[in-house]
C-alpha positions as CSV (number, residue, x, y, z in Angstrom):
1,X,60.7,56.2,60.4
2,X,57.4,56.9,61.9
3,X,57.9,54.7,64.9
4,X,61.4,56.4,65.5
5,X,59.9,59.5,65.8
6,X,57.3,58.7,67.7
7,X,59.7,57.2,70.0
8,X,61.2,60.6,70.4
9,X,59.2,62.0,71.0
10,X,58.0,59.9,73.9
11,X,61.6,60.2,75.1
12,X,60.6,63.8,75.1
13,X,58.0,63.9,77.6
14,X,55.1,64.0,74.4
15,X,51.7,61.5,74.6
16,X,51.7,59.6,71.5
17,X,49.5,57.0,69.5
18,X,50.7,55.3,67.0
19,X,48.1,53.8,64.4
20,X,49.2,50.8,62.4
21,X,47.4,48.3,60.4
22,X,48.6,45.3,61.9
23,X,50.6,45.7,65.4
24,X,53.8,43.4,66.0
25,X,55.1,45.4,69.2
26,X,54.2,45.0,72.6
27,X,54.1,49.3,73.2
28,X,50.6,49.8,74.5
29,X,51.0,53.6,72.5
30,X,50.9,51.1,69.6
31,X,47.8,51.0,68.1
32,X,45.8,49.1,66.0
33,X,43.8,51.4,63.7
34,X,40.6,48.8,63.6
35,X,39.8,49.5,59.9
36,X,36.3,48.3,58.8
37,X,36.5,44.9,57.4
38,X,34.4,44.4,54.2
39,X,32.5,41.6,53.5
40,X,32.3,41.8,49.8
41,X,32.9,43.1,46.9
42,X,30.5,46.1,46.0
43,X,28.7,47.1,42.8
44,X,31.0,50.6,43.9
45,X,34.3,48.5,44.2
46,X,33.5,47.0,40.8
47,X,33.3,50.6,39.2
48,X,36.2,51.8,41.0
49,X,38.7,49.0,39.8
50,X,37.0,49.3,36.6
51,X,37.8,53.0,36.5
52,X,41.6,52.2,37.8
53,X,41.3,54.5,40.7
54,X,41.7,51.7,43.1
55,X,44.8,53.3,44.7
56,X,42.8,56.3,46.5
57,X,40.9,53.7,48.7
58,X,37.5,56.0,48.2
59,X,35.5,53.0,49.1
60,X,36.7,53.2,53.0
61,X,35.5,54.7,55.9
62,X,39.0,55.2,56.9
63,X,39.6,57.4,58.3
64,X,36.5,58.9,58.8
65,X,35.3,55.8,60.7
66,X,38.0,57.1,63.6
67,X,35.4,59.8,64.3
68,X,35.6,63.8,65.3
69,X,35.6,62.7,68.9
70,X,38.9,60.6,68.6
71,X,40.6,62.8,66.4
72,X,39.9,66.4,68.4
73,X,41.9,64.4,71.6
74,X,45.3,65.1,69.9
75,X,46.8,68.4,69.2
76,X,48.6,67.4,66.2
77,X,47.8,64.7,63.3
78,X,50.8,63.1,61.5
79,X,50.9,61.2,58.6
80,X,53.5,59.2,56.9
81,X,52.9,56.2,53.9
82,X,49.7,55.4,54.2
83,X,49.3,53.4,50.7
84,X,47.7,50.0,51.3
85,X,46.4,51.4,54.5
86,X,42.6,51.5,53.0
87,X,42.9,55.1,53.8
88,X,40.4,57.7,51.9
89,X,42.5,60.2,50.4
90,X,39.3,62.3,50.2
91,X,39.2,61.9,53.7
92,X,42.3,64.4,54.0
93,X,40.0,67.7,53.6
94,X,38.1,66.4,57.0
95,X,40.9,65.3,58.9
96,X,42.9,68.5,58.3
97,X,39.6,70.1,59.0
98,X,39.9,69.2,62.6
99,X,43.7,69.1,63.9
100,X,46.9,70.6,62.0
101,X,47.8,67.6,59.8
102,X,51.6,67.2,58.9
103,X,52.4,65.0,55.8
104,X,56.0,63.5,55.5
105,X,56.9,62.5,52.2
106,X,58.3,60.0,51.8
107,X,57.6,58.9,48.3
108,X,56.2,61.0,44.8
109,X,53.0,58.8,45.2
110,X,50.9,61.9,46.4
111,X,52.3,64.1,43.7
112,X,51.7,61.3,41.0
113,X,48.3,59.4,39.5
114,X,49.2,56.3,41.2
115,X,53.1,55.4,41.0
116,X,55.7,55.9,43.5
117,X,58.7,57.3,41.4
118,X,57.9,59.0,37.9
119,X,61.1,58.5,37.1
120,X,61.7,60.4,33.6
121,X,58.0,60.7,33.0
122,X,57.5,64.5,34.0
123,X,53.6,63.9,33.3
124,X,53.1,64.4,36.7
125,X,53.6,68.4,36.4
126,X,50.4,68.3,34.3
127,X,47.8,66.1,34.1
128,X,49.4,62.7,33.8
129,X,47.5,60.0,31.7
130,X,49.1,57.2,29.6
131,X,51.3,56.3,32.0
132,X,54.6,54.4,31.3
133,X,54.4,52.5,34.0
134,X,50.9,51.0,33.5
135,X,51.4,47.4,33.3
136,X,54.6,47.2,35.3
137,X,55.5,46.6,38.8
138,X,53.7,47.8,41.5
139,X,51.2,48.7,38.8
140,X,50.4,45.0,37.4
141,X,46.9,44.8,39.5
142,X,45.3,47.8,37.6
143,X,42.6,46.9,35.1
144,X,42.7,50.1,33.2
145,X,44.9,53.1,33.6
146,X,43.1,55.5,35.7
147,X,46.2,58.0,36.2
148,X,44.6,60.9,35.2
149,X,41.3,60.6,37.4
150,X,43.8,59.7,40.7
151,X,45.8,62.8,39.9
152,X,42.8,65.1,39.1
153,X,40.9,63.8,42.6
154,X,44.3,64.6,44.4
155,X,44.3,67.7,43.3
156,X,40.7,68.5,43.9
157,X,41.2,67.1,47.5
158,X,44.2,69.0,47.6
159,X,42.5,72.4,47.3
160,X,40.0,71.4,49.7
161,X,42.6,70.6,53.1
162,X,44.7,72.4,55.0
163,X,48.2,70.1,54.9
164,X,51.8,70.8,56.0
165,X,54.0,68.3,53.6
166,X,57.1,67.9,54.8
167,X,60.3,66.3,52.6
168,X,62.7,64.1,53.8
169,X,65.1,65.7,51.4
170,X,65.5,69.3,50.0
171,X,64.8,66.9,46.3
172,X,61.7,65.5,47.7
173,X,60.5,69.1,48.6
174,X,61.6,71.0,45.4
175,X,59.7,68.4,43.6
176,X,56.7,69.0,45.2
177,X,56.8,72.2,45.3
178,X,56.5,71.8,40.9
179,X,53.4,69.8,41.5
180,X,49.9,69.9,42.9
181,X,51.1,69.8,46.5
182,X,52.8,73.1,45.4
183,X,49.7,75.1,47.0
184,X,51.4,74.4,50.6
185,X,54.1,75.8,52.7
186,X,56.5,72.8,52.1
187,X,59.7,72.7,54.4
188,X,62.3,70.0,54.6
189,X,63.4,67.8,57.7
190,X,65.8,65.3,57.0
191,X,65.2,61.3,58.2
192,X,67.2,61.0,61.8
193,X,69.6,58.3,62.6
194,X,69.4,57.4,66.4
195,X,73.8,57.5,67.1
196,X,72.9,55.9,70.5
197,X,71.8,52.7,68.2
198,X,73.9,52.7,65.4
199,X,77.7,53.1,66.2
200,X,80.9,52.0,65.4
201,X,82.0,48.4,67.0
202,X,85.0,46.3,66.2
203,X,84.9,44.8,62.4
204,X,87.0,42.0,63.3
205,X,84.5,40.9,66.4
206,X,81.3,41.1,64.2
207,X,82.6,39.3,60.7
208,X,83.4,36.3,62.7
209,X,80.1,36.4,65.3
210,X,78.6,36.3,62.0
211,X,80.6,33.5,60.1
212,X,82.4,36.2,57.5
213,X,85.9,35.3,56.3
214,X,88.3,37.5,58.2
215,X,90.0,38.6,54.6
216,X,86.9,39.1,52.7
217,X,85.3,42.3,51.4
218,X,82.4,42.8,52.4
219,X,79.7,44.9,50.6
220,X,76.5,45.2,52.3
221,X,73.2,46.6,49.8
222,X,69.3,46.4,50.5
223,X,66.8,44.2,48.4
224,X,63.1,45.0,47.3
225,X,60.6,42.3,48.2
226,X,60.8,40.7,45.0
227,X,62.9,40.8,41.8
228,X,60.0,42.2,40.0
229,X,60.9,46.0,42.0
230,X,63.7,47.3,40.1
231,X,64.1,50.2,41.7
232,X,66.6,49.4,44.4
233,X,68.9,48.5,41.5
234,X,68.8,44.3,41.7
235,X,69.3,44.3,37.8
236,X,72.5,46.3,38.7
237,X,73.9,44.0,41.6
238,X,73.0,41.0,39.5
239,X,75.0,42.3,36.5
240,X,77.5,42.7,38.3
241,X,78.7,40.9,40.6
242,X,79.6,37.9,38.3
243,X,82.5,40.3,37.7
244,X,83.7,40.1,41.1
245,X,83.8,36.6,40.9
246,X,87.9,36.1,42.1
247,X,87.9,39.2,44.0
248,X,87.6,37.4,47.8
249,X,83.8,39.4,48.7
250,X,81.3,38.4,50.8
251,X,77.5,39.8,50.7
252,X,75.5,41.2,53.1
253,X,71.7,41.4,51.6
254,X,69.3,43.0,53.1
255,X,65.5,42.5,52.3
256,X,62.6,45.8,52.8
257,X,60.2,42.5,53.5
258,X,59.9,39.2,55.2
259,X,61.7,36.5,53.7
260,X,61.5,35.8,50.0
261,X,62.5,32.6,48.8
262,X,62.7,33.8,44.9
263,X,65.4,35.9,46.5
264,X,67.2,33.7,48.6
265,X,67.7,31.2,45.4
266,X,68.8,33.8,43.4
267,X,71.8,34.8,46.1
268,X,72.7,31.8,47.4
269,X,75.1,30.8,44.3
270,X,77.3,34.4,45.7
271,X,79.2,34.0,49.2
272,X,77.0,35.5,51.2
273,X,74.3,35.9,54.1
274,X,70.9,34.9,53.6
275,X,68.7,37.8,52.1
276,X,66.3,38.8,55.8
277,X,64.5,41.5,56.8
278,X,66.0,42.8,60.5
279,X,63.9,44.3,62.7
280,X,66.3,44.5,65.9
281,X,68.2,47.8,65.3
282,X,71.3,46.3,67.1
283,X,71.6,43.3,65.1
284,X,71.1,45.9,62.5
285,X,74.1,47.9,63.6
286,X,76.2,44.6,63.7
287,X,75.9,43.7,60.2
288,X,76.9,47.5,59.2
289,X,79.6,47.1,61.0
290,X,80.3,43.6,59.4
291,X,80.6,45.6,55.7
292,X,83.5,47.2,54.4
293,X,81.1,49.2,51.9
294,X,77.6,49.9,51.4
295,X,76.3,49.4,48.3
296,X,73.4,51.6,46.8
297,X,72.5,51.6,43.1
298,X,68.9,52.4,43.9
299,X,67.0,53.7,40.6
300,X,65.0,56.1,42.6
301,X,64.7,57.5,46.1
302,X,63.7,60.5,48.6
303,X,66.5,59.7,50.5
304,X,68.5,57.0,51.8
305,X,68.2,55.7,55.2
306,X,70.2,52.9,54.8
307,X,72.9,55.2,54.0
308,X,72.9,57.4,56.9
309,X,72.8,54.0,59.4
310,X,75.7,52.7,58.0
311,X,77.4,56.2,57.8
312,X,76.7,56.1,62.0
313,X,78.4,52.9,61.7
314,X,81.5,54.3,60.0
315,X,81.1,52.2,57.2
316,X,81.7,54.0,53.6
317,X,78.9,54.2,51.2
318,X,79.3,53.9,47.2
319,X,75.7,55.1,45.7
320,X,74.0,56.3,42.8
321,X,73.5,59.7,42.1
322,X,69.8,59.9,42.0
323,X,67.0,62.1,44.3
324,X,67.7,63.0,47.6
325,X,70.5,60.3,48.2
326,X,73.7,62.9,46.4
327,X,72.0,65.2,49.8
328,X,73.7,62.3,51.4
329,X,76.3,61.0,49.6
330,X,78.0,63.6,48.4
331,X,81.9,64.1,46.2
């Protein structure tokens, strides 16, 4: 999403960088963000994991390292997902000192004390602590459950920076809006879909370039990384499609992440394509045009990009009604 944007707004006559962690383009406004590397694990480190506050990154120079010079250059700071990025969440109440600092949301993680949907927890809205998710997937690396302190430094950081969050979906928004980003003006912009890229083409020309029986229905659904991430609904598919079995379908999986062999095994006893992540927009466009349905029994979700692709495709969506996806899918 971010580099889509971006793109736009190049397309728009606007000087961009874009800062990444690891660049895979050729774009020279493509930037790698040069985060410090560390040599070792410090006595700080060692408190912090021990503390279960790993998440906030407060260890890192990032992005403080970037320095005021680099950062007073641009007229506007925008952030996106930066989990994993080794980026100081303290570090928000300096950069927003500096430049107006725009925050798209695109998950609860910076209302939360550390997971990225609370699901029916609503501990959130207070103080969280003895979380229900410690323990479980993405949370299985945490050595004690430090939920509370990550909310309660959020918060504290919070008060301290001038932010403009922005929701992907009026849900997104309204749920922020209960929590400690509730402070800010919080408006709503909805995730674009580029029409020029995703359009219909003919069904019958795309099943066979992609070795898909003529007569087959085809039902098209995304994948997490691994089986361990429930919440695109994998439990779901896997329960159910042994009761297709009969019903002439074909699947088309798609995977968030490289290739995963764990779930490549696990589809390859269904008629289908091989579970792959794809990159190239147009061979994007063909395989929602390849699908008679998408399918999208996600557990949780801000909105649902997949969705609005394949509705540019003209391809019918059946979905659960969860989070900003019934904005999308609606009766």
């Amino acid at each position: 999403m971010a580099y889509m944007l971006s793109q736009g707004l190049r397309d728009r006559g606007h000087e961009i960088e874009y800062l990444v962690k690891s660049k895979h383009a050729d774009e020279s406004w493509i930037v790698e963000a040069g985060l410090p590397q560390k040599t070792g694990r410090t006595v700080s480190d060692r408190v912090i994991h021990r503390l279960g506050l790993n998440g906030l990154s407060l260890n890192s120079a990032f992005p403080k390292s970037l320095g005021r010079k680099y950062i007073e250059q641009f007229d506007l700071i925008h952030l996106h997902d930066f989990m994993g990025f080794q980026f100081n969440t303290i570090h928000l109440a300096w950069l927003s000192s500096l430049r107006p600092t725009v925050w798209t949301l695109h998950t609860m993680w910076p209302l939360t004390g550390g997971c990225l949907y609370a699901y029916d927890c609503d501990r959130w809205q207070r103080s969280c602590g003895a979380c229900p998710q410690f323990g479980e997937f993405p949370l299985l690396w945490l050595h004690r459950d430090g939920s509370r302190g990550i909310r309660a430094i959020k918060n504290w950081t919070y008060g301290r920076s001038r932010l403009y969050p922005v929701g992907v979906s009026e849900w997104i928004s309204q749920v922020s809006r209960e929590g400690i980003l509730g402070r800010f003006d919080i408006r709503t912009i909805l995730n674009p879909v580029n029409t020029e890229v995703f359009h219909p083409i003919d069904k019958t020309e795309v099943k066979q370039k992609l070795g898909i029986p003529p007569a087959a229905k085809t039902i098209m659904f995304s994948l997490a990384a691994n089986l361990l991430d429930k919440r695109k609904g994998v439990d779901v598919i896997l329960e159910a499609l042994p009761q297709l079995q009969g019903e002439g379908y074909f699947l088309i999986p798609l995977s968030i992440s490289a290739q995963s062999e764990e779930m490549q095994s696990v589809f390859a006893r269904f008629p289908s394509l091989e579970p792959r992540h794809i990159s190239d927009p147009a061979e994007l466009n063909i395989r929602y045009n390849a699908a008679d349905l998408l399918w999208h029994p996600s557990l949780a979700d801000t909105s649902s990009l997949v969705t609005l692709e394949a509705f540019a495709a003209g391809t019918p969506a059946i979905a659960t009604r969860i989070g900003g996806v019934q904005e999308i899918v609606t009766e």
